[in-house]
Short mmCIF file of the C-alpha atoms (twelve columns), coordinates in Angstrom:
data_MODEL
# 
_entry.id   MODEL 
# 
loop_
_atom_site.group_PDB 
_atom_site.id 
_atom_site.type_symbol 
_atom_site.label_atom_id 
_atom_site.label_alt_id 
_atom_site.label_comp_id 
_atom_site.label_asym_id 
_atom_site.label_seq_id 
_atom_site.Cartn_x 
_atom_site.Cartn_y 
_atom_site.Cartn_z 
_atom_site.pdbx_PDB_model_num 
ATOM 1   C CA . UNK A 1   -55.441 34.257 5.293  1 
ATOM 2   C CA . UNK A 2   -53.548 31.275 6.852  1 
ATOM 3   C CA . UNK A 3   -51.981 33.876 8.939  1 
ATOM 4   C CA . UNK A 4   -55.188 35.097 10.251 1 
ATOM 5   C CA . UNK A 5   -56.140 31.463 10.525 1 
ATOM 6   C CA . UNK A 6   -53.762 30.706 12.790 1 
ATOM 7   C CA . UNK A 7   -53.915 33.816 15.089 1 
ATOM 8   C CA . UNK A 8   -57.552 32.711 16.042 1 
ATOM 9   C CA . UNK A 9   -56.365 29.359 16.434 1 
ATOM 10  C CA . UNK A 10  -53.838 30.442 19.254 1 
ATOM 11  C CA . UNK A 11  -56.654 32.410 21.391 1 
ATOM 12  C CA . UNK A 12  -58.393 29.454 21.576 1 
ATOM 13  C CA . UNK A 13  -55.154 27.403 22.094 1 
ATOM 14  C CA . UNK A 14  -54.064 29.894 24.764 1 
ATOM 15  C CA . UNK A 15  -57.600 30.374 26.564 1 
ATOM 16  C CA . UNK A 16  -57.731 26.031 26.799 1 
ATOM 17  C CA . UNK A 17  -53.730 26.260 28.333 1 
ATOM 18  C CA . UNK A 18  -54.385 29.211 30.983 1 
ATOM 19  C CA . UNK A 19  -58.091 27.298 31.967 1 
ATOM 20  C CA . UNK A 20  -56.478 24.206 32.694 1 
ATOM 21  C CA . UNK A 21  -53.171 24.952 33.392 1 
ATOM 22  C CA . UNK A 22  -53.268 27.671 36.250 1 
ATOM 23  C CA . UNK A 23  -49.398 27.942 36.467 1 
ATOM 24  C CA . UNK A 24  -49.325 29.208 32.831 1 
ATOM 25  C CA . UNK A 25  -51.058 32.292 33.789 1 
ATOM 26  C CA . UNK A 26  -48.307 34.087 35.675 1 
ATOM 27  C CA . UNK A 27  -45.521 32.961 33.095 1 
ATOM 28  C CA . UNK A 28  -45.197 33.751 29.629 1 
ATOM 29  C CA . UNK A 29  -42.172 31.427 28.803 1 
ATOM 30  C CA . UNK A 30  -43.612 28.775 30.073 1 
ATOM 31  C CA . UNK A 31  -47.390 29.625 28.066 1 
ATOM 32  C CA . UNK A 32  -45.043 29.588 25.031 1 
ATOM 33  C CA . UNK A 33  -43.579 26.811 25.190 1 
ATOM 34  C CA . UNK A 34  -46.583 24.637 25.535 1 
ATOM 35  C CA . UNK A 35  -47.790 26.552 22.676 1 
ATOM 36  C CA . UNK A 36  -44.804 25.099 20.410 1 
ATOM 37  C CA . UNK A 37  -44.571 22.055 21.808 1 
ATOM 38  C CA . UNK A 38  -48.006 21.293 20.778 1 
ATOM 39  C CA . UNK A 39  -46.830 23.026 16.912 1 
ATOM 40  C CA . UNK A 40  -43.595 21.073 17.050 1 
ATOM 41  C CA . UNK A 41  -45.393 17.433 17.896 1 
ATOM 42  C CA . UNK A 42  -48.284 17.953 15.255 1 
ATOM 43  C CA . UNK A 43  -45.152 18.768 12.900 1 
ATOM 44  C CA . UNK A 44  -43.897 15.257 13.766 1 
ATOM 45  C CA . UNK A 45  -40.919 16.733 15.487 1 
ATOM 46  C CA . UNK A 46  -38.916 14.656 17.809 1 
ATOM 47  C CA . UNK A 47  -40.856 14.448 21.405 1 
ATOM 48  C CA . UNK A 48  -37.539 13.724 23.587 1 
ATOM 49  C CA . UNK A 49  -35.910 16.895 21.706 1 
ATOM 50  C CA . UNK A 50  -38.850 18.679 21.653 1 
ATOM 51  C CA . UNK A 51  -39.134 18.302 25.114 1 
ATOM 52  C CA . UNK A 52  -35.311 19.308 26.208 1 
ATOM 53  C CA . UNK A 53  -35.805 22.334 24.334 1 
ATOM 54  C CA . UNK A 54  -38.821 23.584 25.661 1 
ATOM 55  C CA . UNK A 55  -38.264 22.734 28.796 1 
ATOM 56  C CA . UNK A 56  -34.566 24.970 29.275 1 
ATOM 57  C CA . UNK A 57  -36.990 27.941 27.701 1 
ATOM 58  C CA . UNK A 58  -39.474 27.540 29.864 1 
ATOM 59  C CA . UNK A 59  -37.135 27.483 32.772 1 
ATOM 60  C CA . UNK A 60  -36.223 31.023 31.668 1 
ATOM 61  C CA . UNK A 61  -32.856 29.536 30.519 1 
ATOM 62  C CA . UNK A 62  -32.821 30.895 26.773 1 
ATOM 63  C CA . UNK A 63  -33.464 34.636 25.566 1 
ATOM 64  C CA . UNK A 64  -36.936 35.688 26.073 1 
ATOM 65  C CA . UNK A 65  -38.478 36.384 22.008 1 
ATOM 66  C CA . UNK A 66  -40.265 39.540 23.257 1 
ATOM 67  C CA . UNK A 67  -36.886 40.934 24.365 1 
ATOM 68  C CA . UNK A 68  -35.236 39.712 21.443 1 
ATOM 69  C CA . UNK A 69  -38.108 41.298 19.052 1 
ATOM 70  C CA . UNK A 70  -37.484 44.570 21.224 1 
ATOM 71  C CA . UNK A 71  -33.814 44.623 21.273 1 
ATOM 72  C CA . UNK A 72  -34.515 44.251 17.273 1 
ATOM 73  C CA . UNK A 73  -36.649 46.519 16.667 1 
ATOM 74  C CA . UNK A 74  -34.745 49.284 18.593 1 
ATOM 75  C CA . UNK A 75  -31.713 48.483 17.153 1 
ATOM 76  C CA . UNK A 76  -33.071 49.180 13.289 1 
ATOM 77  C CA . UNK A 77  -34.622 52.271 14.830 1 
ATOM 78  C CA . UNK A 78  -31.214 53.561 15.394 1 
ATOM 79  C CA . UNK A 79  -29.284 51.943 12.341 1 
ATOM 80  C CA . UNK A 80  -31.254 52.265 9.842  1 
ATOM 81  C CA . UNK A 81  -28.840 50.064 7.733  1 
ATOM 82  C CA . UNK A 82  -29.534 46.684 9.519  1 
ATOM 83  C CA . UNK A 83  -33.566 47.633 8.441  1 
ATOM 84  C CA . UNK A 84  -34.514 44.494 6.278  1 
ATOM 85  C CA . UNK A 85  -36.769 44.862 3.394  1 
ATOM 86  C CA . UNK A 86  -40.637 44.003 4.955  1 
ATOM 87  C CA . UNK A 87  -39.526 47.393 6.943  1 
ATOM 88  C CA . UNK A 88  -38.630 49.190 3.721  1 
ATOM 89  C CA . UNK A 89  -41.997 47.554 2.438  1 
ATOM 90  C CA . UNK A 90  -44.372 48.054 5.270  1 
ATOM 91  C CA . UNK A 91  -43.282 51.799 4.947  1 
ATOM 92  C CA . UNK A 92  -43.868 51.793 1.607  1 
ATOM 93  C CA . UNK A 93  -47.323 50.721 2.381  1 
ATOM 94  C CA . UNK A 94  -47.753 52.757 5.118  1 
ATOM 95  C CA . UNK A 95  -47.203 55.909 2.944  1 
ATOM 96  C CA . UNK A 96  -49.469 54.314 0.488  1 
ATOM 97  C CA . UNK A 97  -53.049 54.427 3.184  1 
ATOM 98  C CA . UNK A 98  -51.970 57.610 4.617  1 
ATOM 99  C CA . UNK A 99  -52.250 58.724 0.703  1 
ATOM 100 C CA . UNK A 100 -55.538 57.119 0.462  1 
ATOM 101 C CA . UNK A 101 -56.949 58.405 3.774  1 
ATOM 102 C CA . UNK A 102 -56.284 62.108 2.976  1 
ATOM 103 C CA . UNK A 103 -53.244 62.286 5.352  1 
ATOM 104 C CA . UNK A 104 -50.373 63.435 3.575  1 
# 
């Protein structure tokens, strides 16, 4: 539920940041890292760190996440032995509704 919670929390988060900040619109990096900086201060993170950090992403300095995800997520698609265990789970799962909704 806190999951959920949160989600809904970022659209509004992210509809607030792309009204009033019009250069966020056209750059992802950037949109995320005022998203975590405003996570990381109301964590009581260091600002000046914070800050350094956020900015070199933003720049387009450090790995985008999305790539990184989709490197991942290839990656276990062709080795299946570097899967972790939510995959092993969520397939579980997976085979579980199909079950249920007359698929299999």
């Amino acid at each position: 539920m806190k999951h959920i919670k949160m989600k809904l929390h970022n659209k509004d988060v992210i509809i607030d940041l792309l009204t009033n900040k019009e250069h966020l619109r056209d750059n992802d990096q950037a949109l995320i890292a005022n998203i975590w900086w405003r996570e990381l201060v109301t964590q009581g993170k260091d600002k000046s760190t914070a800050f350094e950090l956020l900015k070199v992403f933003s720049e387009g300095k450090l790995s985008n996440p999305e790539s990184i995800r989709r490197s991942r997520q290839k990656i276990q698609e062709e080795q299946p032995e570097l899967r972790g265990k939510s995959y092993r789970a969520r397939h579980r799962e997976q085979d579980n509704v199909k079950e249920q909704l007359g698929y299999n």
